[in-house]
DRENFI-947785 format. One line per 5 residues: their letters; for each residue x, y, z of N, C-alpha, C. Coordinates in Angstrom, 1 decimal, padded with zeros to 4 digits, always signed. Each point is the difference from the previous one (the first is absolute). Layout:
% residues N
A	X,Y,Z,X,Y,Z,X,Y,Z ~ ...
% end
This chain:
% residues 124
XXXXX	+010.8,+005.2,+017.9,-001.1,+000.4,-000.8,+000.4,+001.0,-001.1 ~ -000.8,-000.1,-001.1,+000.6,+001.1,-000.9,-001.3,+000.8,-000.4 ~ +000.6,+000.8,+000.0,-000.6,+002.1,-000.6,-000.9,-000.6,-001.3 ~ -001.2,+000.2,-000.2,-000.9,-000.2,-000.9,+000.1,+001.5,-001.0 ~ +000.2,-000.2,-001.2,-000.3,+001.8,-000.7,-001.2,-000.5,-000.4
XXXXX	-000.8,+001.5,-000.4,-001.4,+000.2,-000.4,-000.8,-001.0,-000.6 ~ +000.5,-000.6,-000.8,-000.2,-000.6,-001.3,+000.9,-001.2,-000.6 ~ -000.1,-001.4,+000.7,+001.3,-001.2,-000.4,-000.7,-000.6,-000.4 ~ +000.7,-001.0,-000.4,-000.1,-001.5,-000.6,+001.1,-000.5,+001.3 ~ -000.6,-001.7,+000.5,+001.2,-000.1,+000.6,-000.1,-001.7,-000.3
XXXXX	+001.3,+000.1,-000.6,+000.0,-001.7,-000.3,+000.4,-001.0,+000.7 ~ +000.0,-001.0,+000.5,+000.4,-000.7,+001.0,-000.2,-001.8,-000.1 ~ +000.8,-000.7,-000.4,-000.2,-001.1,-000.4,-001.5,-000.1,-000.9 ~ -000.8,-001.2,+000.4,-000.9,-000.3,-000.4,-001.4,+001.0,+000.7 ~ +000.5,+001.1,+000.0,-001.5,+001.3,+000.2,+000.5,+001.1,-000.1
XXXXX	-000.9,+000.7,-000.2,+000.7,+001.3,+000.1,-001.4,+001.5,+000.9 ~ +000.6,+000.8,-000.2,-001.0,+001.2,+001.6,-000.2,+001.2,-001.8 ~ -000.9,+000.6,+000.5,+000.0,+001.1,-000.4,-000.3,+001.3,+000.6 ~ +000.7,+000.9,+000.3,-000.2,+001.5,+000.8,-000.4,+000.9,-000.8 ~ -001.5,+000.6,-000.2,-000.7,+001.4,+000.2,-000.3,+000.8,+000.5
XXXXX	+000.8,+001.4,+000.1,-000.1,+001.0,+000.5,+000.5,-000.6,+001.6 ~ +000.7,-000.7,+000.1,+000.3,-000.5,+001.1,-000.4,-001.0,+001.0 ~ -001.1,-000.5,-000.9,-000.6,-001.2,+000.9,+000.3,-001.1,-001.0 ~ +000.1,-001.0,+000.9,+000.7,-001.3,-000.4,-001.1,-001.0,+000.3 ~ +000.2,-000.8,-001.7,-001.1,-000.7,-000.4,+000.6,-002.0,-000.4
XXXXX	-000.1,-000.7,+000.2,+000.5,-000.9,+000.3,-000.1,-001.2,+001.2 ~ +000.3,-001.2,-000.3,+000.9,-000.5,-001.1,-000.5,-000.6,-001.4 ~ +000.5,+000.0,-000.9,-000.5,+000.1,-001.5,+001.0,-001.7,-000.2 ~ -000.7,-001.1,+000.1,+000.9,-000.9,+000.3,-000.5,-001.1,-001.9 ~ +001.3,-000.5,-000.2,-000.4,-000.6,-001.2,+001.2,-001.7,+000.1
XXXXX	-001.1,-000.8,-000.6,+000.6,-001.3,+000.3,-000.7,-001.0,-001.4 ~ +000.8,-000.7,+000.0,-000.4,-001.1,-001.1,-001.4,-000.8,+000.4 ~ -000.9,-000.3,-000.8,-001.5,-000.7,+000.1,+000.1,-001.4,+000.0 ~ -000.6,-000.6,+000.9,+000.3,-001.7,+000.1,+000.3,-000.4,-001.1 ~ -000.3,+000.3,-001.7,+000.2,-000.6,-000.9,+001.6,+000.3,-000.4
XXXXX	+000.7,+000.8,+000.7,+001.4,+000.5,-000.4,+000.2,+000.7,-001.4 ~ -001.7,+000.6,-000.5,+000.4,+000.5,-001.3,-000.7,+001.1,-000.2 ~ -000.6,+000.6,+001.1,-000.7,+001.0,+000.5,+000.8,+000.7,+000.9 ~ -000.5,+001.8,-000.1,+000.7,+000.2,+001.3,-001.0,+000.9,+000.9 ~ -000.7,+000.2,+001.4,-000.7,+000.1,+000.8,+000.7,+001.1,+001.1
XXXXX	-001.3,+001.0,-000.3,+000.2,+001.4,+000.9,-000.6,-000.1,+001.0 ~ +000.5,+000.3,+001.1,-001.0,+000.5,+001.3,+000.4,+001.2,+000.6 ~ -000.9,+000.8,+000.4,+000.0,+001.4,+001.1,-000.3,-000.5,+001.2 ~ +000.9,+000.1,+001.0,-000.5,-000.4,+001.5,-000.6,-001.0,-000.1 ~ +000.5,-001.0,-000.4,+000.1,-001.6,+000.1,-001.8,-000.6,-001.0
XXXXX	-000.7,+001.1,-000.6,-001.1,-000.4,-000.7,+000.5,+000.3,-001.7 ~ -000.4,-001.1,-000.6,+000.3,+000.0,-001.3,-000.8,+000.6,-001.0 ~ +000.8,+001.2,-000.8,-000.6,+000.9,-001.0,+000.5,-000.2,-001.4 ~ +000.7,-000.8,-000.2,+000.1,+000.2,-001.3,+000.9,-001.5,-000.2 ~ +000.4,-000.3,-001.3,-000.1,-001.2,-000.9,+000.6,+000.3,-001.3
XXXXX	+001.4,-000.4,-000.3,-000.2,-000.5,-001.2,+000.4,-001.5,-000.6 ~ -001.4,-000.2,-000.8,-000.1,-001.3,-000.4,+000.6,-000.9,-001.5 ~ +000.7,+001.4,-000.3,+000.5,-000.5,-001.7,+000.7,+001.5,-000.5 ~ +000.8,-000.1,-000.8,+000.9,+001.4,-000.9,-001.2,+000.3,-000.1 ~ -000.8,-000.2,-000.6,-001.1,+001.1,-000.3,-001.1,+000.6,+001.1
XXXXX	+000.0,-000.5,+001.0,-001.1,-000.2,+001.3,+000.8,+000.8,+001.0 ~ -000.6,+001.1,+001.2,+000.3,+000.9,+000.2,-001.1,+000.3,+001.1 ~ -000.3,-000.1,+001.2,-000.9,+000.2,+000.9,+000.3,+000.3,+000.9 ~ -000.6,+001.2,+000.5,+000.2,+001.0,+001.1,-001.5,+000.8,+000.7 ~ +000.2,-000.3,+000.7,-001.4,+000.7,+000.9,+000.3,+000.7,+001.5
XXXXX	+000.2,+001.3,+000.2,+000.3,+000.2,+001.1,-001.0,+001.5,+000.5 ~ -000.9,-000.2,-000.8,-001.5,+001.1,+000.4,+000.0,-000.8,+001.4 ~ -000.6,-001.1,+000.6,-000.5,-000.2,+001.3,+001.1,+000.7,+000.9 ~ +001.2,+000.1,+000.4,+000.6,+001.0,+000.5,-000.4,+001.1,+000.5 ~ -000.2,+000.6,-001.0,-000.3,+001.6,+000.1,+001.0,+000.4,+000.1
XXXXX	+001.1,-000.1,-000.7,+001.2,+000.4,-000.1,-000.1,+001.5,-001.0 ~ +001.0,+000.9,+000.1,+000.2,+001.3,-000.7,-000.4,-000.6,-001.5 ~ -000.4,+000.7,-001.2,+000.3,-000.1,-001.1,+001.8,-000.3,-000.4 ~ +000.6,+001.1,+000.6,+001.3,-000.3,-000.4,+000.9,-001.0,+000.0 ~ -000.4,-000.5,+001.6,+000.6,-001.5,+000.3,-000.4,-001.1,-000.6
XXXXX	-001.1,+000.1,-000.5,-000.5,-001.3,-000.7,+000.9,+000.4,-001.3 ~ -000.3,+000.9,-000.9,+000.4,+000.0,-001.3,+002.0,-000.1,+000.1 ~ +000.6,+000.1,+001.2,+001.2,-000.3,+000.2,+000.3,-001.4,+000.5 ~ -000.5,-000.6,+001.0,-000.8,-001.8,+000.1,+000.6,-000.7,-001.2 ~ -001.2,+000.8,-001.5,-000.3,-001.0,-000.6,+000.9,-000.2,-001.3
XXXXX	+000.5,+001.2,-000.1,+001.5,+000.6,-000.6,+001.4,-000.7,+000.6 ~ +000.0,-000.1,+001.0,+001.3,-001.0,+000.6,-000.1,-001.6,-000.2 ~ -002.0,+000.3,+000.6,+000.2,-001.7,+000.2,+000.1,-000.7,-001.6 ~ -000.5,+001.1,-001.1,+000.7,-001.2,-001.7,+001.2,+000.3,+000.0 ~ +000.9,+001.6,+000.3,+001.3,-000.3,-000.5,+000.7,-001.7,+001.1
XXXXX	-000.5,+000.0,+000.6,+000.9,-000.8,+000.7,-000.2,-001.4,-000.8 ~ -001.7,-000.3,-000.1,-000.3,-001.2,-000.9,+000.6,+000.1,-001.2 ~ +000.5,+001.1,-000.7,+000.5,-000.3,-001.3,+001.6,-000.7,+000.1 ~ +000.4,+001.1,+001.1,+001.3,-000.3,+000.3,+000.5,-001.2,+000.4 ~ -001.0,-000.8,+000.7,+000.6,-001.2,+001.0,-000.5,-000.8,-001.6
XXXXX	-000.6,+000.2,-000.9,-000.6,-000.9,-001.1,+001.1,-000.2,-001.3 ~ +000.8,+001.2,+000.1,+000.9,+000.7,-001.1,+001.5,-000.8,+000.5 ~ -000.1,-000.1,+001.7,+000.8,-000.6,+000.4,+001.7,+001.4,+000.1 ~ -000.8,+001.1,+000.6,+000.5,+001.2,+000.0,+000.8,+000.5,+001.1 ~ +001.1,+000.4,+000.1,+000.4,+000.5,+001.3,-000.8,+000.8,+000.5
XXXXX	+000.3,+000.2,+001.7,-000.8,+001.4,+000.5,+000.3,+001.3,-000.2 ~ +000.9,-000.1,-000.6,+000.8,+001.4,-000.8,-001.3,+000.1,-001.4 ~ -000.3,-000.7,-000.8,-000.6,-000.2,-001.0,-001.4,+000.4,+000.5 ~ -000.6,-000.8,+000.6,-001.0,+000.1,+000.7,-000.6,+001.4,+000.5 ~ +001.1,+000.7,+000.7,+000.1,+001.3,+000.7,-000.4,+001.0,-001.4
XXXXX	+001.2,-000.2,-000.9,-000.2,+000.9,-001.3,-001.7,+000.2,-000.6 ~ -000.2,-001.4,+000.3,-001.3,-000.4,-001.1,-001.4,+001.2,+001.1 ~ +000.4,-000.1,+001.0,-000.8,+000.2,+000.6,-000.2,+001.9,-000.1 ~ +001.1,+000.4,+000.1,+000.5,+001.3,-000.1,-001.0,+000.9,-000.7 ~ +000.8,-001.1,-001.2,-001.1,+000.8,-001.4,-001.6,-000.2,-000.4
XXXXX	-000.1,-000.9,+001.1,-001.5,-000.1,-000.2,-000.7,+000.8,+001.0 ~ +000.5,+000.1,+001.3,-000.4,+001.1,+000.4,+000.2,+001.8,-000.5 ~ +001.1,-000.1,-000.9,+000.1,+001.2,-000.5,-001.1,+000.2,-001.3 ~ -000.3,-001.4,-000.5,-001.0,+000.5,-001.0,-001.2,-000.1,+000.8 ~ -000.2,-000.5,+000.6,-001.6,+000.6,+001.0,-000.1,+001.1,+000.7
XXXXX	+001.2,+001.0,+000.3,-000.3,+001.6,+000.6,+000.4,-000.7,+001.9 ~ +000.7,-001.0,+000.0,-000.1,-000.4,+000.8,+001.6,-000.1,+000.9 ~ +000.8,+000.6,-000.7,+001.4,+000.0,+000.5,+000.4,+001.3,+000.7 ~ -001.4,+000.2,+001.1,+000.9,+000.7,+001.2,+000.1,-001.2,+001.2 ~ -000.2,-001.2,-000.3,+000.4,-001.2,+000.7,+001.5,-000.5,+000.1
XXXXX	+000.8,-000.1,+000.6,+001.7,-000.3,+000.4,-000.3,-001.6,-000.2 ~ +000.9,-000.8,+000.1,+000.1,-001.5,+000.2,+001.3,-000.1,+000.3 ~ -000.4,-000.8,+001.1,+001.8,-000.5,+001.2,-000.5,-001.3,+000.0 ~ +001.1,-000.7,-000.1,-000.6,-001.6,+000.7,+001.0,+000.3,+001.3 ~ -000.9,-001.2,+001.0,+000.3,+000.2,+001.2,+000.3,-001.3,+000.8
XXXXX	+001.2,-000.3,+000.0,+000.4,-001.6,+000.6,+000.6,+000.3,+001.9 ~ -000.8,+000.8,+000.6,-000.4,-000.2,+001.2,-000.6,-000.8,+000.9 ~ -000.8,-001.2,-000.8,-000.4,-001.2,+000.5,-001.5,+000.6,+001.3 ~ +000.6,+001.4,+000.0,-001.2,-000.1,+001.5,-001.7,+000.8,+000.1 ~ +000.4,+000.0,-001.9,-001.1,+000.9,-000.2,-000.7,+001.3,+000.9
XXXX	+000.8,+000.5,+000.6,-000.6,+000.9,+000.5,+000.6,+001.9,-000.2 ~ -000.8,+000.8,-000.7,+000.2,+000.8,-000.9,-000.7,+001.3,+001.1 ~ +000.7,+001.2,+000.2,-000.2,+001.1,+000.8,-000.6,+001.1,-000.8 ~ -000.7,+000.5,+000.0,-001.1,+001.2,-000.8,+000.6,+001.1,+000.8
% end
């Protein structure tokens, strides 16, 4: 198991967790759309969000009732990743892109580790 700090991002193949104040929110799972030109979000296996085109951009994760913070961090990872996997970007790239966009939202007291553990299981 691994040590959760306050506040992560945690990347992990195709999903990723998010930890607030210590609670762990997750899995933030993202996969290509039967048309293979779309790409499709789900939280805990129900689908919240969609994008349907460079310009199209859909995300809904109010029915949750998830923190403010996690959502606005959600929806911040879940484009950098769409831009990245679009740009055709390493996860180094990716990581960067993400950085600064949480640092331009007031949002970078969040850490980001990716995590190739396979067992998803994360200790608070």
């Amino acid at each position: 198991m691994s040590r959760l700090v306050p506040n992560e991002i945690i990347l992990n193949d195709d999903e990723f967790w998010i930890v607030s104040r210590h609670e762990l929110f997750g899995p933030f799972v993202y996969q290509w759309s039967g048309d293979l030109y779309g790409i499709e979000f789900t939280y805990q296996g129900s689908k919240f969000g969609e994008v349907c085109s460079d310009e199209e951009f859909f995300a809904d994760l109010k029915p949750y009732g998830l923190p403010i913070s996690v959502s606005r961090v959600a929806a911040l990872t879940a484009g950098a990743i769409v831009v990245g996997i679009r740009a055709g970007a390493s996860l180094d790239e990716r990581v960067s892109h993400l950085i600064a966009l949480l640092e331009k939202f007031q949002l970078d007291r969040f850490s980001i580790r990716e995590s190739t553990s396979g067992n998803n299981r994360f200790e608070i």
